[in-house]
C-alpha positions as CSV (number, residue, x, y, z in Angstrom):
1,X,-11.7,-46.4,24.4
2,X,-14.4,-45.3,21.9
3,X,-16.1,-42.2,21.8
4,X,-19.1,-41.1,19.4
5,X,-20.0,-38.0,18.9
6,X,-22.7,-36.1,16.8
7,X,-22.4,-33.6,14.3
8,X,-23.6,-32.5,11.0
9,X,-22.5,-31.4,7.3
10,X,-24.6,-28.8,5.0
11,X,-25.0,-30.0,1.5
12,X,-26.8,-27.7,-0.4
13,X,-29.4,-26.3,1.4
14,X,-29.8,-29.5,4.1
15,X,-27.9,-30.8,6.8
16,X,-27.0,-34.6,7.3
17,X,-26.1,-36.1,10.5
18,X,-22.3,-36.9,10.9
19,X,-20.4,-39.0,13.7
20,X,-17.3,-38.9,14.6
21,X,-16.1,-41.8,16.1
22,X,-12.8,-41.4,18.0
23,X,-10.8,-44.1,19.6
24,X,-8.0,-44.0,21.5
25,X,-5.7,-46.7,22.1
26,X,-2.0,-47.4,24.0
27,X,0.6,-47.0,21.1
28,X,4.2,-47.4,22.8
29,X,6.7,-44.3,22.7
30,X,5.1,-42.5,19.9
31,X,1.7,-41.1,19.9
32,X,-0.4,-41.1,16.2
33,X,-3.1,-39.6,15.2
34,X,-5.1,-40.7,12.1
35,X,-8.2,-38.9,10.4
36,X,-10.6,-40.4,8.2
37,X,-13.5,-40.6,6.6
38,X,-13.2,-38.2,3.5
39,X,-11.9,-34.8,4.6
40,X,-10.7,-31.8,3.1
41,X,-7.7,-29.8,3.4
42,X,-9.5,-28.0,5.8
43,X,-10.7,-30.8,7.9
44,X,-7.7,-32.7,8.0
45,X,-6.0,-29.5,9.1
46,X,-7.7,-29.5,12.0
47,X,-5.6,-32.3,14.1
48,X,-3.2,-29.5,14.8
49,X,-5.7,-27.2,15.5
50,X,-7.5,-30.0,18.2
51,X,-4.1,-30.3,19.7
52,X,-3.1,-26.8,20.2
53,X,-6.7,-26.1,21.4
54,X,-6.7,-28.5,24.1
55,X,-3.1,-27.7,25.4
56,X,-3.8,-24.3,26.0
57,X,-6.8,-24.7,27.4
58,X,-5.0,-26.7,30.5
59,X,-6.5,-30.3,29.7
60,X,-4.2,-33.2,28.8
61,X,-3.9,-33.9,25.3
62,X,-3.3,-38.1,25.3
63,X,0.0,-38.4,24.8
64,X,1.8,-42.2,23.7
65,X,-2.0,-43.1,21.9
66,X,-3.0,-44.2,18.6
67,X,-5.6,-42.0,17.8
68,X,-7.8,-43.1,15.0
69,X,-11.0,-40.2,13.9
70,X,-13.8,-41.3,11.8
71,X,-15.8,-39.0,10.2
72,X,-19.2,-40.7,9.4
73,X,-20.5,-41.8,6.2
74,X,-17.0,-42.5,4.7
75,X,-18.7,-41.7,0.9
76,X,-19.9,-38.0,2.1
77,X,-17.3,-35.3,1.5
78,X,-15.8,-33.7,4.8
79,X,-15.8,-30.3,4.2
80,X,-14.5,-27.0,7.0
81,X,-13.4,-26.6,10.2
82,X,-17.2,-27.3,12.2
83,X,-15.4,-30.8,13.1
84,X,-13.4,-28.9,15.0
85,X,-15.3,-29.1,18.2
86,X,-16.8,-32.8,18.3
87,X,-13.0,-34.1,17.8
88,X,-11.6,-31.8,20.7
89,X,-14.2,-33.4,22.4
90,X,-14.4,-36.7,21.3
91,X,-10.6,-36.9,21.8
92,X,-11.0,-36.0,25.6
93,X,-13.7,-38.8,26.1
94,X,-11.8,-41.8,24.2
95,X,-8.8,-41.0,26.3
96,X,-11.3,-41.0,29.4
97,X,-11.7,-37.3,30.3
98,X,-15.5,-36.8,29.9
99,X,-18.0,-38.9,30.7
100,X,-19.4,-41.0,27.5
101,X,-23.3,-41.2,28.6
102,X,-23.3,-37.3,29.0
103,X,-22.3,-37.0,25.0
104,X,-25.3,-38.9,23.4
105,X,-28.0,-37.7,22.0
106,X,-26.0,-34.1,21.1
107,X,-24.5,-32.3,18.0
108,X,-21.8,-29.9,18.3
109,X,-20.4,-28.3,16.0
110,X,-17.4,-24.9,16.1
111,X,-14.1,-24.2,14.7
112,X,-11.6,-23.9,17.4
113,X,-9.0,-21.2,17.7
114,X,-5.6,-22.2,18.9
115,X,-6.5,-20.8,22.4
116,X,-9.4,-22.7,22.8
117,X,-12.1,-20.1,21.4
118,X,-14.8,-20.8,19.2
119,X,-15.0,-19.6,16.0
120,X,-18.0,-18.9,13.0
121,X,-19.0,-21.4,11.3
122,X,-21.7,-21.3,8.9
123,X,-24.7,-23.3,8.4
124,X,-26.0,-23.8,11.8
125,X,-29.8,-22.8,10.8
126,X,-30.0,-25.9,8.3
127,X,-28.3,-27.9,11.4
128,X,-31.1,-26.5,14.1
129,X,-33.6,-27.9,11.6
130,X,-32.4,-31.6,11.1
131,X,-31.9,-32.0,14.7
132,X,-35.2,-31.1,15.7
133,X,-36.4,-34.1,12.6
134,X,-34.3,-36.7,14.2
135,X,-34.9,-35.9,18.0
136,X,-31.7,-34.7,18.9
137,X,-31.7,-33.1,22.7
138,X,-29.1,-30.4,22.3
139,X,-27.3,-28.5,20.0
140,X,-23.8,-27.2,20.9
141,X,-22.6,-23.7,18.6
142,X,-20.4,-21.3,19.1
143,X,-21.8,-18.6,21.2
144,X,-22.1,-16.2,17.4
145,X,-23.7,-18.5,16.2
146,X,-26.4,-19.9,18.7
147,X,-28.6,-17.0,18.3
148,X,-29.1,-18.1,14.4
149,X,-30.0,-21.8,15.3
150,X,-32.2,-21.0,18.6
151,X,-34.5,-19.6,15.9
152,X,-35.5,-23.7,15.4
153,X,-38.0,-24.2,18.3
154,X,-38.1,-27.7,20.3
155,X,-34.2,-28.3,20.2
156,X,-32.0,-26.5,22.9
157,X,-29.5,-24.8,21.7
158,X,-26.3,-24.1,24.0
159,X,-23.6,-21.1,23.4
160,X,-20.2,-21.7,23.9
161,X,-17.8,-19.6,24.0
162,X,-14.5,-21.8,24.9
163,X,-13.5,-25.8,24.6
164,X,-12.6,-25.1,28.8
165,X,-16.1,-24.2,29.1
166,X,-17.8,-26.7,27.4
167,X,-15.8,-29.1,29.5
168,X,-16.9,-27.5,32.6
169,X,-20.2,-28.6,31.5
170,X,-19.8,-32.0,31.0
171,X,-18.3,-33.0,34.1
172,X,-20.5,-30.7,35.9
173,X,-19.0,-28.1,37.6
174,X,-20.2,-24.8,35.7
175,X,-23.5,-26.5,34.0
176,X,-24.4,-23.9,30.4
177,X,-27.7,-22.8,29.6
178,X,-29.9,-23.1,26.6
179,X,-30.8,-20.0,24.7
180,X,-34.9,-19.1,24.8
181,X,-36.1,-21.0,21.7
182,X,-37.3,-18.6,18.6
183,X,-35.0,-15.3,19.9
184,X,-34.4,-13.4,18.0
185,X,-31.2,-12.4,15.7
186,X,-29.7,-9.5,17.4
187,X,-28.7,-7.3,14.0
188,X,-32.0,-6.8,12.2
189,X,-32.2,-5.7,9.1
190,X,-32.6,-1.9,7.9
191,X,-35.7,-0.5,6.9
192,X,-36.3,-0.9,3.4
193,X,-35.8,2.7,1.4
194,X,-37.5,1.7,-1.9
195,X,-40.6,-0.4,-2.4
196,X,-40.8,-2.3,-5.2
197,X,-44.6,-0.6,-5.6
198,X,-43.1,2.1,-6.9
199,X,-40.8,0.8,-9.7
200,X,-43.1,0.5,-13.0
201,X,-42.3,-2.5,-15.1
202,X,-38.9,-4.2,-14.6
203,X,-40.8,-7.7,-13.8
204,X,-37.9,-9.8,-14.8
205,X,-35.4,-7.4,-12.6
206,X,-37.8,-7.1,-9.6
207,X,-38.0,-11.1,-10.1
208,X,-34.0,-11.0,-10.0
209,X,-34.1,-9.4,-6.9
210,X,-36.2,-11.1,-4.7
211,X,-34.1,-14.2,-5.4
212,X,-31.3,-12.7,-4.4
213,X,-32.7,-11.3,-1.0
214,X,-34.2,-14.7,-0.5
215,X,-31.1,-16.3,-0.5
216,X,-28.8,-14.3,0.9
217,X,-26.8,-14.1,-2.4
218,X,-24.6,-11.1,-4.1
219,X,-25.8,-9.3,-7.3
220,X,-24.2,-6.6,-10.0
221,X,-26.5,-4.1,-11.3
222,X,-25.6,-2.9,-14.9
């Protein structure tokens, strides 16, 4: 069986929409599992990771199947563990676990602990914004990082906190809900002590600084 599932990679300062297509096929004695589609270490990495994940979180990893994961574009670089989450779950659907129709139209995106827990990953904010351009209905983020992309409006954004539990929701018996849209991020940041009024001259440093607080960046002072 084939399974398609949405996702997305950061490059630069933009998201692009990813799928990965999983499909699942009877392979004799052996099971095999084969990922491609330009990863990184990191990426292919997480085939253990998927398995472990699922084991312990009491579903049936399919066993005795040739497993073939494409990550889509093949030219576009693969990079992190975000894939984590939309192979778990593409892996459950191919081998029939989850119902196909319920998985269109979504992105997910979470690294997965061993246990089943969701981890960090970054870049969900550029994510939030290229689903709402290309009229995606849900978003799927580990329950960290939903806060940051609920800041998007128009795209529901759903926190989860284990595979088990996003599971639950897609065969219906404990359904999640969708963060408000536009909440917002719970640590704010401190009061500013120094205003830049008060600094005389210094254009090309004050300059300096704003860039760096713009984008989020580190900075040495000498």
């Amino acid at each position: 069986m084939l399974a398609k599932i949405g996702s997305a990679a950061v490059v630069g300062l933009e998201a692009q929409s990813i799928e990965v297509e999983v499909d699942a096929r009877r392979a004799g004695q052996g099971g095999i599992l084969i990922l491609v589609g330009l990863p990184d270490a990191a990426v292919r990495e997480s085939a253990e990771r998927v398995r472990a994940a699922i084991r312990n979180s009491g579903l049936n990893f399919p066993s005795g199947q040739h497993i073939t994961i494409n990550l889509a574009p093949a030219d576009l670089r693969k990079e992190g563990p975000a894939y984590d989450l939309p192979i778990a779950i593409g892996i459950l659907a191919a081998s029939g676990q989850l119902p196909l129709p319920k998985l269109e139209g979504v992105v997910m995106l979470g690294e997965l602990s061993l246990d089943g827990s969701l981890r960090h990953v970054r870049g969900v904010l550029p994510v939030a914004d290229m689903a709402r351009h290309n009229d995606i209905q849900a978003i799927f983020a580990p329950a960290c990082d939903a806060p940051e992309a609920a800041l998007i409006p128009d795209v529901p954004v759903y926190p989860v906190e284990t595979l088990a539990q996003l599971v639950a929701h897609f065969q219906g018996f404990q359904p999640l809900s969708p963060l408000p849209s536009g909440v917002q991020l719970a640590v704010q940041p401190p009061p500013p002590t120094v205003d830049f009024a008060e600094i005389q001259g210094q254009e090309h440093a004050k300059r300096a600084l704003e860039v760096v607080a713009a984008g989020g960046h580190n900075l040495i002072m000498l």
